[in-house]
C-alpha positions in Angstrom: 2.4 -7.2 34.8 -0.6 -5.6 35.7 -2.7 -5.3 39.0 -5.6 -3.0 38.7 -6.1 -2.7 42.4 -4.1 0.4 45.0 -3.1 -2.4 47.5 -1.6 -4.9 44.9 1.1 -2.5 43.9 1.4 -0.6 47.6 4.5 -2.6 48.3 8.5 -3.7 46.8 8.4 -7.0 48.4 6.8 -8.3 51.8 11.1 -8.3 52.1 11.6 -4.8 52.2 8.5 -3.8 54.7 9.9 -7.0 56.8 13.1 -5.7 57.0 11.6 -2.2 57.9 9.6 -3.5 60.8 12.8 -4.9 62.5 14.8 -2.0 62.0 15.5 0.4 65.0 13.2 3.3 66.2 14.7 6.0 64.1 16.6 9.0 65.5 15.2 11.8 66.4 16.5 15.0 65.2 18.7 16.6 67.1 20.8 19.2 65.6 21.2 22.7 65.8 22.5 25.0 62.6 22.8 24.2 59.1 21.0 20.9 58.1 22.7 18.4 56.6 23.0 14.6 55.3 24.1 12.6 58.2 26.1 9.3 57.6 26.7 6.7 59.7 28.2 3.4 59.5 28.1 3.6 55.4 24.0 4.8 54.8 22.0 7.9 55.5 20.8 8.3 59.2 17.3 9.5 60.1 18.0 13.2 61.6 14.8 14.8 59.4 11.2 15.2 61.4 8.5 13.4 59.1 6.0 15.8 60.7 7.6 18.8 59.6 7.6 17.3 56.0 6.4 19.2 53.2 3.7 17.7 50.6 3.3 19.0 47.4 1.6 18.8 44.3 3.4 19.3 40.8 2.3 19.2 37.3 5.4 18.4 35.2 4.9 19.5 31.2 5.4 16.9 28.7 6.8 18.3 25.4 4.0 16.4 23.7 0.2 16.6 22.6 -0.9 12.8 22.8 -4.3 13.9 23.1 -4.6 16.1 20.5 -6.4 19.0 22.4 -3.8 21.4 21.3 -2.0 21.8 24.5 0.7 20.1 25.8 0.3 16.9 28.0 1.5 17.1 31.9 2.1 14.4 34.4 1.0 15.3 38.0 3.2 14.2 40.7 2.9 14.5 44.7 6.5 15.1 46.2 7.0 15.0 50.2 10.1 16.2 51.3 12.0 17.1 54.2 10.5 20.7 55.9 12.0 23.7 54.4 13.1 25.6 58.4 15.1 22.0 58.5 17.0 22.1 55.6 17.5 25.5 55.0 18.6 25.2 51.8 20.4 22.0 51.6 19.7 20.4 48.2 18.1 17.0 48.1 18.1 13.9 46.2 14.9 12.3 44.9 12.9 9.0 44.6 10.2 9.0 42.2 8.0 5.8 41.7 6.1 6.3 38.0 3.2 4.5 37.5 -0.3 4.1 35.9 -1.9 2.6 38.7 -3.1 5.5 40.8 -6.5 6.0 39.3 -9.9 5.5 40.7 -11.7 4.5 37.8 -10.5 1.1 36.1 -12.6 1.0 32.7 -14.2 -2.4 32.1 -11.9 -3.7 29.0 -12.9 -7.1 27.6 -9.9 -9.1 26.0 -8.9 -10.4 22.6 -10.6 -13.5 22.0 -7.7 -16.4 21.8 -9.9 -19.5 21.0 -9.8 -18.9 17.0 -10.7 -22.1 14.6 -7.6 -21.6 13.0 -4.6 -19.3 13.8 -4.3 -16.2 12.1 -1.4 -16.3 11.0 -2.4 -19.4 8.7 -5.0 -17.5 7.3 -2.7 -14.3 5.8 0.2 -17.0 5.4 -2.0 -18.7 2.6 -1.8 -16.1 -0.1 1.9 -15.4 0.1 2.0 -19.5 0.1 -0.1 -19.7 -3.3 2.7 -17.0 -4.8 5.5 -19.1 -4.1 3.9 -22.2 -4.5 5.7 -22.3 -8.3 9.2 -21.6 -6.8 9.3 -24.4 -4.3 10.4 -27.9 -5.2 8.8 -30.6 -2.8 11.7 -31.8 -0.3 13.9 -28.7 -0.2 14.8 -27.9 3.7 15.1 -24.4 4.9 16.9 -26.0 7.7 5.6 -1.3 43.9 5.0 1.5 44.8 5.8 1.9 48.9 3.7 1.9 51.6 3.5 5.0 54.2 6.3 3.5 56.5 8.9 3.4 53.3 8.1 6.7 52.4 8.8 8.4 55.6 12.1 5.8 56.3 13.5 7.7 53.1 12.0 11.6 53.9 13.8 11.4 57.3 16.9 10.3 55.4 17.3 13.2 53.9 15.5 11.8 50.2 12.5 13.5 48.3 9.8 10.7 47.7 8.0 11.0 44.8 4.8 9.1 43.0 4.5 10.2 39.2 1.2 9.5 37.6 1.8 8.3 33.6 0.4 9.6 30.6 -3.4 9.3 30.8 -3.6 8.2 34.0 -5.1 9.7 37.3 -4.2 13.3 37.8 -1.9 13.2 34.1 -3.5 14.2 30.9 -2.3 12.6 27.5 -2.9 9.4 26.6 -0.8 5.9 27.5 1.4 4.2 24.9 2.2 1.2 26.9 6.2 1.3 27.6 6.6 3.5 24.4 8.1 6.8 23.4 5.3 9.0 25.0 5.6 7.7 28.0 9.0 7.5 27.9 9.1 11.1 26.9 7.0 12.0 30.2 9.1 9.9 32.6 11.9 11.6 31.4 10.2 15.1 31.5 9.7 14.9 35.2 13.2 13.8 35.4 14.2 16.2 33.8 12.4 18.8 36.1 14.4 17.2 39.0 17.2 18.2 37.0 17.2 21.9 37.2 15.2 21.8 33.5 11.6 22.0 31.7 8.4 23.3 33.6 6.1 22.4 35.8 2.8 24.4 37.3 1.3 24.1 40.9 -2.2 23.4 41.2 -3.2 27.0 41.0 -1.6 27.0 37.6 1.9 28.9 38.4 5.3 27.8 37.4 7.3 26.4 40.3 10.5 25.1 40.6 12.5 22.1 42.0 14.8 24.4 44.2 15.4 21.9 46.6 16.2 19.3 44.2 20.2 18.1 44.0 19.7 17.5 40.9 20.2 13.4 41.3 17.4 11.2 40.7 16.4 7.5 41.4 13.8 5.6 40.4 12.7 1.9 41.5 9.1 0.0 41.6 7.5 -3.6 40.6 6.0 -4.6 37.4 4.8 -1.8 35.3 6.0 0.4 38.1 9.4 -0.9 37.6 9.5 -1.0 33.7 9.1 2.9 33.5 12.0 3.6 34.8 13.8 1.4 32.3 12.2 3.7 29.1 13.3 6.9 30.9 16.8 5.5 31.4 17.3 4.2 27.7 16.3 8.2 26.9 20.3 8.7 27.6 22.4 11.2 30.1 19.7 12.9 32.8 19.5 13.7 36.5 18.6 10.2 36.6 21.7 8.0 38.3 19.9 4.8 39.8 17.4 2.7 39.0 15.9 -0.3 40.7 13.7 -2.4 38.2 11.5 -5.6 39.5 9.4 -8.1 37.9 10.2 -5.1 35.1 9.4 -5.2 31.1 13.1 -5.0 29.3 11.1 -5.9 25.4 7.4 -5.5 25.5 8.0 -7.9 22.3 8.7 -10.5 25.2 6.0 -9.9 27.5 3.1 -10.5 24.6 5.3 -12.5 21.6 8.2 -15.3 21.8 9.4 -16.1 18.4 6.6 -14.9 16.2 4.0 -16.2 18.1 1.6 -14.4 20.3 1.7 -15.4 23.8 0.1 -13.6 27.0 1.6 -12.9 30.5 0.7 -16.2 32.6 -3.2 -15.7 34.3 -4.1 -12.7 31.6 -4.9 -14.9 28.6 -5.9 -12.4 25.7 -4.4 -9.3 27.1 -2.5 -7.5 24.9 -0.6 -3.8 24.4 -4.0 -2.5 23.8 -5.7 -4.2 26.0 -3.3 -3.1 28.8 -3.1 0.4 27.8 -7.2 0.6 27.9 -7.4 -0.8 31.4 -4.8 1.9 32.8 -6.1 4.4 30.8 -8.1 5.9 34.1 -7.4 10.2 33.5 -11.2 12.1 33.4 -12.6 12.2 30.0 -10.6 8.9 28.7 -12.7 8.9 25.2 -10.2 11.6 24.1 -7.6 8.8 23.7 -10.5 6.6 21.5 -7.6 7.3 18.4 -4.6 6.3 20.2 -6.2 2.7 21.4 -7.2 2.4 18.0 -3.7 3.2 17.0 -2.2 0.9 19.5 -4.4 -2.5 18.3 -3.6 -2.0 14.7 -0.2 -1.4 15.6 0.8 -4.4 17.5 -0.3 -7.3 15.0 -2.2 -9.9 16.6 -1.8 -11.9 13.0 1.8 -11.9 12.2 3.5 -11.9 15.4 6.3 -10.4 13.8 8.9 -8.3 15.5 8.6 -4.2 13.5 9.7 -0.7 14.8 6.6 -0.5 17.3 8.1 -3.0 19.4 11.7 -2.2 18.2 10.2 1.3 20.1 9.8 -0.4 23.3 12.4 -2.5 23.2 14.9 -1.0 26.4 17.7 -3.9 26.5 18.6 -3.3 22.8 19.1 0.0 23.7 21.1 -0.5 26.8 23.6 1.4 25.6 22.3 4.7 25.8 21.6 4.4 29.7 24.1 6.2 31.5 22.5 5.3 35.1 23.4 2.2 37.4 20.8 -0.6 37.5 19.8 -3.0 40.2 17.9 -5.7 38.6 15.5 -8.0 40.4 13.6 -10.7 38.9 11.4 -13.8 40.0 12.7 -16.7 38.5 9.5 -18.3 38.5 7.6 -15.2 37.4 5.7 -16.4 34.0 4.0 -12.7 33.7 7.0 -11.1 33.3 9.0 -13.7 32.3 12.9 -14.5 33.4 14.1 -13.5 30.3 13.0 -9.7 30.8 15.6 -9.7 33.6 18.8 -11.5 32.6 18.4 -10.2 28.4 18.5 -6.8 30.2 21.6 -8.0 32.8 23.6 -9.2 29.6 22.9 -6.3 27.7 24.4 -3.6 30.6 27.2 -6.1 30.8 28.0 -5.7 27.3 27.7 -1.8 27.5 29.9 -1.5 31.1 26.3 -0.2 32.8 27.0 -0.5 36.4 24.7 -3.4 37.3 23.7 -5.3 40.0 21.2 -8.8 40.3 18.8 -10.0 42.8 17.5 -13.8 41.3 14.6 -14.5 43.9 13.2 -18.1 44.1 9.4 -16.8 43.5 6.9 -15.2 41.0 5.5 -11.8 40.0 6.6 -9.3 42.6 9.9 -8.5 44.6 12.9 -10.2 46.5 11.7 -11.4 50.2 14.7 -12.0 51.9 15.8 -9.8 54.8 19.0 -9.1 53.6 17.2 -7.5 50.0 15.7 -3.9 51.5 19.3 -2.9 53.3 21.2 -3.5 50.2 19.2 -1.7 48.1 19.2 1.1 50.8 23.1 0.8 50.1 22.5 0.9 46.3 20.7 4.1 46.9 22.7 5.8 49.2 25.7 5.0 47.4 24.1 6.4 44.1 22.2 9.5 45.2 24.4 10.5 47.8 28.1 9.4 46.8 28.2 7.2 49.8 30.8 4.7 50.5 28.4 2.3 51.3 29.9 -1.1 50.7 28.0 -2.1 48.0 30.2 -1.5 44.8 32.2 -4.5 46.8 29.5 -6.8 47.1 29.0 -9.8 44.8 27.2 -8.7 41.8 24.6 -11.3 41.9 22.7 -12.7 45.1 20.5 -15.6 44.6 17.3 -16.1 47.0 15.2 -19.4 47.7 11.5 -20.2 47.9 12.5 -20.2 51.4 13.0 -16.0 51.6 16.4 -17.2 52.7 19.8 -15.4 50.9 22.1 -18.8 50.0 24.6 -17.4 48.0 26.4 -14.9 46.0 27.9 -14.8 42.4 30.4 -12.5 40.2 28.3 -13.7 37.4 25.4 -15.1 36.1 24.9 -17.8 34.7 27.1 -18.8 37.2 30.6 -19.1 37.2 31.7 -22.7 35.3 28.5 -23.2 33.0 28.8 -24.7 30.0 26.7 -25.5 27.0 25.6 -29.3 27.0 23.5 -30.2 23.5 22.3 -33.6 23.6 20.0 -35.5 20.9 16.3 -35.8 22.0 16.8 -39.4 21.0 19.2 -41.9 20.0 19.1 -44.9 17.9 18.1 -45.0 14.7 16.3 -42.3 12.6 12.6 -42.5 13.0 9.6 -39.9 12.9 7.1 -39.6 16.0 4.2 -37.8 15.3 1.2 -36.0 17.5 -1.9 -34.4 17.1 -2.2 -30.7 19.0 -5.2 -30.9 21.8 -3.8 -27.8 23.7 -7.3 -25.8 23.5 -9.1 -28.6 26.2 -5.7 -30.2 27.7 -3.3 -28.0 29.4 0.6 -28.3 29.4 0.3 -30.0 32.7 -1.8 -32.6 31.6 0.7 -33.4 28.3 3.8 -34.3 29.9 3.2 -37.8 29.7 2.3 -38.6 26.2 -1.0 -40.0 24.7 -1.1 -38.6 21.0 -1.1 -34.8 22.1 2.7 -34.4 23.1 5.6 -35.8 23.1 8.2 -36.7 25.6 11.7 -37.3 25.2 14.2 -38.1 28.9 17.3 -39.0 29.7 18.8 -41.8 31.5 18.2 -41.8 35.4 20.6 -38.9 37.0 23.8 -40.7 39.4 24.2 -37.3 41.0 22.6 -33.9 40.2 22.6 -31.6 37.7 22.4 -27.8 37.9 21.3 -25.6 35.7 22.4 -22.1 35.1 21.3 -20.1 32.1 18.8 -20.6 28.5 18.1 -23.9 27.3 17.5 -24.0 23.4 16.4 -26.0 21.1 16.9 -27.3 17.9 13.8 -29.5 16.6 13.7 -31.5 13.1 10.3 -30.8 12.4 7.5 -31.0 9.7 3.5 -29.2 10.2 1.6 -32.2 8.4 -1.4 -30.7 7.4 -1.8 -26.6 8.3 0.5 -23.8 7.0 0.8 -22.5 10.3 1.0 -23.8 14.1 2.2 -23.4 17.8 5.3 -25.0 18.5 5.8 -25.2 22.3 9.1 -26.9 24.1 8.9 -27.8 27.8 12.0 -28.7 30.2 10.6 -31.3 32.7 12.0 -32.6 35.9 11.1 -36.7 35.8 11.3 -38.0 39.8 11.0 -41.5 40.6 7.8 -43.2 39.9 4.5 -42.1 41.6 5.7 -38.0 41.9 4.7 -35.9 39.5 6.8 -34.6 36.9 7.9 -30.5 37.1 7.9 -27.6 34.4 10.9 -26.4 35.0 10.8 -24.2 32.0 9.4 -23.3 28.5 9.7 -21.8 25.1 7.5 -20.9 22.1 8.2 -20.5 18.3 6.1 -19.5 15.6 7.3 -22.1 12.3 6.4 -18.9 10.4 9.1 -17.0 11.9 12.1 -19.6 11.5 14.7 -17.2 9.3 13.4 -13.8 11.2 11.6 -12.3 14.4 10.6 -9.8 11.6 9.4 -11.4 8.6 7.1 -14.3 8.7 7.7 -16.9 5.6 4.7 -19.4 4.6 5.2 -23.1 5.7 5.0 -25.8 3.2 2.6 -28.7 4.9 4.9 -31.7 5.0 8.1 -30.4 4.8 10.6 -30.8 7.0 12.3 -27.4 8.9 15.1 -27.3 11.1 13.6 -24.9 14.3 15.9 -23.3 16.4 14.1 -21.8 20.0 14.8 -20.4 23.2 13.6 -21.4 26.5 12.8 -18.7 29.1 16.4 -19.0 31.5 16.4 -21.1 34.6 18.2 -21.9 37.3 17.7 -25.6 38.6 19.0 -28.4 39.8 18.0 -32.0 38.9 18.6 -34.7 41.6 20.1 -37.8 41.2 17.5 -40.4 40.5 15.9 -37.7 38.1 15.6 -38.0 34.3 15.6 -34.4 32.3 12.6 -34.5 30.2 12.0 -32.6 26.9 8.2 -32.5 25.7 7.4 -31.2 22.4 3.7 -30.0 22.0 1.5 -27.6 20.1 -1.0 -25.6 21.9 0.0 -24.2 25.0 -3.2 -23.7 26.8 -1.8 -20.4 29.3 0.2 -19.0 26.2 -0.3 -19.1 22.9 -3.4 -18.9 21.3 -5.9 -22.1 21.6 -6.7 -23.0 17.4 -9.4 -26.4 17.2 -7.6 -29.3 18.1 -6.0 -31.5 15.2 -3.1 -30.1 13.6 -0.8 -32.9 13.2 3.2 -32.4 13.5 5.8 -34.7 12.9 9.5 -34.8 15.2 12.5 -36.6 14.4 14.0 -36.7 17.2 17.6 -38.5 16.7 18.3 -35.2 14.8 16.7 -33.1 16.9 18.6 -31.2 20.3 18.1 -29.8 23.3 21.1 -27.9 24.7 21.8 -27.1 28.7 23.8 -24.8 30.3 25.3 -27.5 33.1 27.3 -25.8 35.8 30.3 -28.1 35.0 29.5 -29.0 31.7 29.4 -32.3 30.1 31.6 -33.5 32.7 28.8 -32.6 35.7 26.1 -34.9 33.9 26.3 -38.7 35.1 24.0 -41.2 34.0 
């Protein structure tokens, strides 16, 4: 979720500037008396002169000290509007992009070490195992921000275009939390600004207000850019009305722990809150913030894994119920940085709370939506929003779905998609029997384990008569014993098996920590030996399996781009006849034909 470069995070979506290229010239202004919004054909019409824009620079107050240097914290922000002699008055609506990535110093930061002999969890898991050694009997089972050419489409549209620069970052003092209440607290500050509220100072130091400002807010960007606008919106009722998250953080929990364990965003092995934080952390004199880091590494327990009120803090889709703006969702489903569950836990949630919601599923990874059609719907989104615009959109199919292709090729009311159906079927039949592997995931990476040779284990169906599709989470539920540690990673891969001599595909994956098998929150020592019945999500998927295809499950250890990389030879035991894997099948049961 993070790009410490300007031009990485200078776009939405090669979609949206696409779509902007082939849009007409816009309109020149050509009206005389009052300004006004001008709509046409259901969306806001370009009848504002960019070059009469006005540019501004505005340091919002944050009622917070995160720095400790007895004053409070403020967030600088750069605000281009329409001219003043064009509006004359009229009030405006605003678009603010918040992020940390505007600096021009990005500190050197080196990352947590993830190659340790043994995990750590084993290692604080052995004296609460020695306690309760005497009350166990043997056998018992537990069972981005926009180019130039966006900016102006939006000013000449009648919208105020704003770029916020978080806490500690840039032009802002204070110090980051990474997705937590401070800079929660300063999103929602400069929100609240917009709002007719709070104060702000021009750079001469005097107080200045958002006069122009109609007092309706949206928000939208990619990645960390994106995620900000989800801890303002979880603050409750604002100016704020839209928002327009991609590739976005909905539980920091997810982005750097699944289950217990500690995982890292695919290609940043090692980083961590901290870490992340550190790296942003770009405002002049940075060592003032030396405490909060600090603060930040003890706090997120690299050891335990365990779920606790610092990431309860940052968690936005359990509290989706306090947002009281719409949200446009848009997520990568094969984004493994910020993963697919960050965007459909957060589309369940605002469906469970009646949060006006939209989804875009895109067939691609970290970034934004490609497709053509993406930009001039959420144009629509916007419009309809900020400006009360019948714009067409509240009758539009709540969920689009994009190929690899950048080509729309379908709609949905729902998602998972109308007709899914939970499918649980044994990892093996026959009788009972025990497979066992030992865990080379430090040298051998997932790829290289799908087709066992005592480092894995693989578990397939039947050849396919005609396909399968999948819509939703895969889980599953694994009859398992840790021969000879009190702690492991326990990885589960969904696999794609084509015809012989094509290599087998990943379609998706899950982690659990064995520590962690009663609570997210409370790790419990693991007997060596024993016997636990595991119960794990899968990151959701949409997929379909050909005919001729086998599904594949593959059970391993170490997940080399994850988890954490102990010495090879922890030694773990399946039994697979009891053991499950469950599928959400468009058709259910009745869809899958061997």
């Amino acid at each position: 979720m993070r790009h410490p470069v300007r031009s990485a995070l200078a776009a939405v979506g090669a979609g949206l500037l696409a779509a902007l290229s082939g849009l007409p010239a816009p309109a020149t202004a050509a009206t005389s008396g009052p300004a006004t919004i001008v709509v046409r054909d259901g969306a806001t019409q370009p009848v504002f002169d960019y070059a009469q824009a006005i540019t501004e620079e505005v340091f919002v107050e944050v009622p917070l000290d995160t720095d400790g240097d007895g004053v409070r914290d403020r967030v600088r922000l750069e605000i281009t509007r329409p001219g003043e002699t064009e509006t004359a008055g009229l009030k405006v609506g605003s678009l603010m992009i918040a992020t940390p990535y505007l600096g021009d110093d990005w500190p050197e930061v080196p990352y947590h070490d993830v190659e340790p002999d043994r995990l750590p969890q084993e290692r604080a898991a052995a004296v609460s195992l020695a306690r309760s050694a005497g009350l166990t009997r043997a056998g018992d089972d537990d069972s981005g921000y926009p180019e130039e050419g966006t900016w102006e489409f939006f000013v000449r549209r009648g919208y105020a275009m704003i770029s916020m620069e978080s806490l500690g970052t840039a032009g802002s003092t204070g110090c980051p939390d990474a997705g937590g209440p401070h800079e929660a607290a300063a999103t929602r500050a400069a929100i609240d600004w917009l709002g007719g509220s709070g104060r702000a100072y021009d750079a001469a130091g005097r107080v200045i207000t958002a006069h122009w400002s109609a007092r309706k807010v949206g928000m939208y960007g990619v990645s960390y850019n994106g995620t900000l606008p989800l801890a303002a919106a979880v603050t409750g009722a604002s100016a704020l009305k839209t928002i327009i998250p991609m590739s976005a953080v909905s539980s920091w929990y997810d982005e750097y722990r699944a289950n217990g364990l500690v995982v890292a965003p695919y290609g940043w092995q090692g980083e961590d809150v901290d870490i992340h934080a550190r790296v942003i952390l770009s405002r002049p004199n940075p060592q003032v913030c030396a405490a909060a880091m600090d603060r930040l590494a003890q706090q997120q327990d690299r050891v335990t894994g365990d779920y606790s009120p610092f990431w309860a803090q940052r968690d936005y889709a359990a509290r989706a119920g306090n947002i009281r703006a719409s949200v446009f969702i848009v997520q990568g489903l094969r984004d493994w940085n910020v993963k697919t569950k960050q965007g459909i836990q957060l589309w369940d949630a605002l469906g469970r709370h009646g949060v006006d919601r939209k989804l875009w599923l895109y067939d691609g990874d970290h970034g934004s939506a490609n497709a053509p059609q993406f930009f001039p719907a959420m144009r629509r989104w916007i419009d309809h929003y900020i400006y009360d615009i019948d714009s067409g959109i509240e009758g539009e199919a709540p969920v689009t779905f994009e190929d690899a292709d950048a080509t729309v090729t379908g709609t949905s009311p729902s998602w998972p998609v109308p007709g899914s159906a939970a499918v649980t079927l044994p990892l093996a039949t026959g009788p009972a029997r025990v497979d066992t592997f030992t865990d080379n995931g430090r040298t051998a990476p997932a790829e290289e384990l799908l087709e066992p040779a005592g480092h894995s284990l693989a578990y397939r169906s039947p050849a396919l008569t005609s396909p399968a599709r999948l819509s939703g989470t895969p889980r599953v539920a694994v009859d398992v014993s840790i021969d000879n540690r009190t702690a492991a990673n326990l990885t589960a891969l969904l696999v794609d098996y084509g015809p012989a001599g094509t290599d087998p595909v990943i379609v998706t994956r899950g982690w659990i920590d064995p520590q962690n098998r009663d609570s997210l929150a409370r790790s419990a020592p693991v007997v060596p030996g024993r016997t636990y019945r595991l119960r794990w999500d899968m990151q959701p998927q949409q997929h379909t399996f050909p005919a001729g295809h086998r599904i594949g499950v593959v059970v391993l250890a170490t997940d080399y781009d994850y988890t954490l990389r102990p010495l090879p030879g922890t030694r773990i035991s399946v039994r697979p006849a009891a053991s499950t894997v469950t599928l959400p099948l468009v058709g259910g049961r009745a869809s899958l034909r061997f």
